[in-house]
FIKEZA-937964 format. One line per 3 residues: number of its first residue (from 1); for each residue x, y negated, z of C-alpha. Coordinates in nm, 3 decimals, decimal comma. Each point is the difference from the previous one (the first is absolute). Example, Ala and Ser with C-alpha at 12.3 -4.5 7.8 and 13.67 -1.06 7.14 Angstrom:
BEGIN
1) 1,230/0,450/0,780 ~ 0,137/-0,344/-0,066 $
This chain:
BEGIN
1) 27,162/17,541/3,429 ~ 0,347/-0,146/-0,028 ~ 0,014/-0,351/0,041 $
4) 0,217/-0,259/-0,120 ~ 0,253/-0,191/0,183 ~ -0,116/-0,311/0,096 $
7) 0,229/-0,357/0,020 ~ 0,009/-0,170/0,315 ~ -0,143/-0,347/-0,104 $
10) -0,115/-0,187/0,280 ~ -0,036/0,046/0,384 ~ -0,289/0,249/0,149 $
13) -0,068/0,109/-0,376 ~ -0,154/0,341/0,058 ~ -0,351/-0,123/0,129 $
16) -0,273/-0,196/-0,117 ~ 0,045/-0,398/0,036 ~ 0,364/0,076/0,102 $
19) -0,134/0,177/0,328 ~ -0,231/-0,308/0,084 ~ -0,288/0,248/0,244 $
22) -0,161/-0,362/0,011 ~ -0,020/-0,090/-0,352 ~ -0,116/0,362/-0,045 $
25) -0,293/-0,077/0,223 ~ -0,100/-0,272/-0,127 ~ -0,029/0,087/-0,370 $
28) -0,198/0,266/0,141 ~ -0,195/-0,233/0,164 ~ -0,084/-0,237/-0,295 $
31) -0,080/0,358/-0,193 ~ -0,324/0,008/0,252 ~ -0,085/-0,317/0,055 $
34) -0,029/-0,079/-0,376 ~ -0,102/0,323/-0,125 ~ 0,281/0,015/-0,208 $
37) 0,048/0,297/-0,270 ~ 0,304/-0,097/-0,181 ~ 0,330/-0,108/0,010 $
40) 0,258/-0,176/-0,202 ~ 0,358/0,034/0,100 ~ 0,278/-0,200/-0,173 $
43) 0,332/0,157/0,046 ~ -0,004/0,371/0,045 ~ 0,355/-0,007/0,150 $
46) 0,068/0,416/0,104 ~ -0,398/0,002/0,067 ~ -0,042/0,031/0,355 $
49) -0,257/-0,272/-0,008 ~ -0,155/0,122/-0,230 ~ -0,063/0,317/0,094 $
52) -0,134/-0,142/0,343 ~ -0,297/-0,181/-0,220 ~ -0,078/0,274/-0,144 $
55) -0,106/0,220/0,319 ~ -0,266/-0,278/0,045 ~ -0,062/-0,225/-0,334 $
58) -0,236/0,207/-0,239 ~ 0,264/-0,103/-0,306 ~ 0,334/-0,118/0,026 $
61) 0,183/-0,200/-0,270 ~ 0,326/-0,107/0,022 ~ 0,274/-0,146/-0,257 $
64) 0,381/0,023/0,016 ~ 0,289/-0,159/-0,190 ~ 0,280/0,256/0,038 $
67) -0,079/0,346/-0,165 ~ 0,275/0,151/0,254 ~ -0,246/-0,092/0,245 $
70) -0,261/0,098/-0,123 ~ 0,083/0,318/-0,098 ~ 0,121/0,055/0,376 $
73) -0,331/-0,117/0,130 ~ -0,173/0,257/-0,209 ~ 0,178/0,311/0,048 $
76) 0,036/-0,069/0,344 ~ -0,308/-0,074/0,130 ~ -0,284/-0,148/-0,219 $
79) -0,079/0,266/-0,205 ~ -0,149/0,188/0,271 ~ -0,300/-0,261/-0,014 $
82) -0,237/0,033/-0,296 ~ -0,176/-0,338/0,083 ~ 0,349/-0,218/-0,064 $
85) 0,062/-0,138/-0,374 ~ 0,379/-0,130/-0,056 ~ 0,111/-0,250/-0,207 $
88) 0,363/-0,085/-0,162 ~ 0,072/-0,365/-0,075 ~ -0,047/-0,342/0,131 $
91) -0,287/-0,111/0,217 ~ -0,003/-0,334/-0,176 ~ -0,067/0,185/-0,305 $
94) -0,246/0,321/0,083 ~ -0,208/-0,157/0,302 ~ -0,264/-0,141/-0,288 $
97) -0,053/0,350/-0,125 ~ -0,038/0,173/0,373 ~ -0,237/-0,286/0,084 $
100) -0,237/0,074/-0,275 ~ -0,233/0,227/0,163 ~ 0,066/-0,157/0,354 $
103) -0,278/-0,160/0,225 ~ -0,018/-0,167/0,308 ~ 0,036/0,331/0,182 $
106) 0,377/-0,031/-0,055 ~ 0,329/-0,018/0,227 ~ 0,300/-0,178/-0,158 $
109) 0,339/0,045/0,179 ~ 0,233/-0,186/-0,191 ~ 0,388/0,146/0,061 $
112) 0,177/-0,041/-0,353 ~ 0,225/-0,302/0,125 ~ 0,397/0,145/0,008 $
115) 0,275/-0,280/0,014 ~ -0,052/-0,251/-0,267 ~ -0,293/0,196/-0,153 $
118) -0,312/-0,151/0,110 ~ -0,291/0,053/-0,171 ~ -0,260/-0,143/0,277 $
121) -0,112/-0,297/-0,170 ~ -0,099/0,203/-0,303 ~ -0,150/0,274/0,114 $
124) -0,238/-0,251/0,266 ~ -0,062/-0,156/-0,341 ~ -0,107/0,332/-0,147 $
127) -0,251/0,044/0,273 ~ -0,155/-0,337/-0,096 ~ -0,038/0,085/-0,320 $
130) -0,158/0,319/0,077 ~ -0,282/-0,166/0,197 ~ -0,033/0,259/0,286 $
133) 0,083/-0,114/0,361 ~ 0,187/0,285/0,146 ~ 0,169/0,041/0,309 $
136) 0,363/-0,103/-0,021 ~ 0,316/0,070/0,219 ~ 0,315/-0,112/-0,089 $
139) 0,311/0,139/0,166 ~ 0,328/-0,209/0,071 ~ -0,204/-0,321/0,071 $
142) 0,115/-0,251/0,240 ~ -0,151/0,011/0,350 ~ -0,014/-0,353/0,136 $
145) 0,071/0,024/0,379 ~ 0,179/0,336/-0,049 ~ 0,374/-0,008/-0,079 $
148) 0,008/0,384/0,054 ~ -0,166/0,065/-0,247 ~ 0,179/0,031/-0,352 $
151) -0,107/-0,165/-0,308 ~ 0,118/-0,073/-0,344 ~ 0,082/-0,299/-0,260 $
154) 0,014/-0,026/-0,366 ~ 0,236/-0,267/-0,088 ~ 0,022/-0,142/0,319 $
157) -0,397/-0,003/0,037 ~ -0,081/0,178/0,270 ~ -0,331/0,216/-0,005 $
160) -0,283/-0,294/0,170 ~ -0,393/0,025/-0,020 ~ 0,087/-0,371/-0,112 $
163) 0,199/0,110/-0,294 ~ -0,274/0,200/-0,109 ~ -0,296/-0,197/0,093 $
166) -0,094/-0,091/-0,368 ~ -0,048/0,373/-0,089 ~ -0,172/0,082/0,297 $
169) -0,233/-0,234/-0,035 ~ -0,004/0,090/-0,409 ~ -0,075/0,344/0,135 $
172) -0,328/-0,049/0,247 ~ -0,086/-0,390/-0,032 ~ 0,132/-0,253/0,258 $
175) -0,077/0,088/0,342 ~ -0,176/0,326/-0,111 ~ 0,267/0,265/0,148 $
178) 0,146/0,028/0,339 ~ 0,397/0,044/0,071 ~ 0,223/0,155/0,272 $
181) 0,324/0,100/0,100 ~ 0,141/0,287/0,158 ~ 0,153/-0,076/0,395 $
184) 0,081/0,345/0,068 ~ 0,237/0,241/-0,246 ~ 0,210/0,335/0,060 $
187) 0,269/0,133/-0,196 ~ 0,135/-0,249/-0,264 ~ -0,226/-0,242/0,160 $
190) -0,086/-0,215/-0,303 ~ -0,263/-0,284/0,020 ~ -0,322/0,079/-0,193 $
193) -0,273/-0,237/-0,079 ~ -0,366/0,092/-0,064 ~ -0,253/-0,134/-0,220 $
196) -0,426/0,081/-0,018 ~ -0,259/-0,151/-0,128 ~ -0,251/-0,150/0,251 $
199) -0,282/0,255/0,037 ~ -0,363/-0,112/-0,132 $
């Protein structure tokens, strides 16, 4: 199969998480120790990510802006896995409708976020409303302590746990979830912060 030419958008592109071997652990890692069965990816991008999931995630859904991309994403790659469902359009807009059947048995890596588009706040906000308590991960989050590792800001606001505190705790109750950080990254070594509910 002929496949299509692919941009060059960002650094270390052609692997999952931006060729992050640690961040690939440890979503596998949260997979097992939740028992997790399916995952939510916003922002398809050329699907590498995506793709990874899927190899250990019984379903994989994932949404992406840019039909270009999209269409890239699956010719090249995600077609080949029968257990991925993609989406065209804004997060913001379709996350209600993939969280319908959802439960708690859910991974969230949120990854939509490009420049001035920055639909965090409203797809955290989505969550809430759903009234599951997935696992979240968010990539391009500020590390405190680690200046190596890259982050992004919307408007000047840079990505904080304390800039998103109110939908956290909208999402699992106050002091009802657990957060970390990365300390360790590879390739485009971006910062990546965690979120799970405490166990009961």
């Amino acid at each position: 199969m002929t496949k299509l030419k692919e941009p060059l958008l960002m650094a270390f592109q052609n692997a999952p998480l931006n060729s992050d071997v640690y961040a690939q652990t440890e979503f596998k890692n949260l997979q097992k120790k939740h028992n997790l069965k399916v995952a939510i990816e916003t922002g398809t991008c050329l699907g590498y990510t995506t793709a990874f999931l899927a190899t250990f995630f019984d379903k994989v859904k994932t949404v992406e802006i840019s039909i270009d991309y999209l269409h890239i994403a699956e010719k090249n790659r995600l077609n080949e896995y029968p257990n991925i469902e993609t989406n065209l359009g804004s997060s913001s807009e379709l996350l209600p409708n993939l969280l319908k059947d959802c439960g708690n048995d859910t991974f969230i890596f949120l990854d939509a976020h490009w420049g001035d588009y920055c639909p965090l706040k409203a797809e955290l906000q989505h969550i809430a409303k759903s009234g599951i308590e997935p696992v979240i991960a968010i990539h391009d989050f500020l590390v405190p302590g680690h200046a190596e590792l890259g982050y992004d800001s919307t408007h000047g606001q840079p990505f904080t746990f304390e800039w998103l505190k109110e939908e956290f705790d909208a999402i699992y109750g106050e002091n009802n979830y657990h957060y970390y950080y990365n300390s360790k990254a590879e390739g485009a070594k971006r910062g990546i912060i965690y979120i799970e509910p405490k166990l009961k």
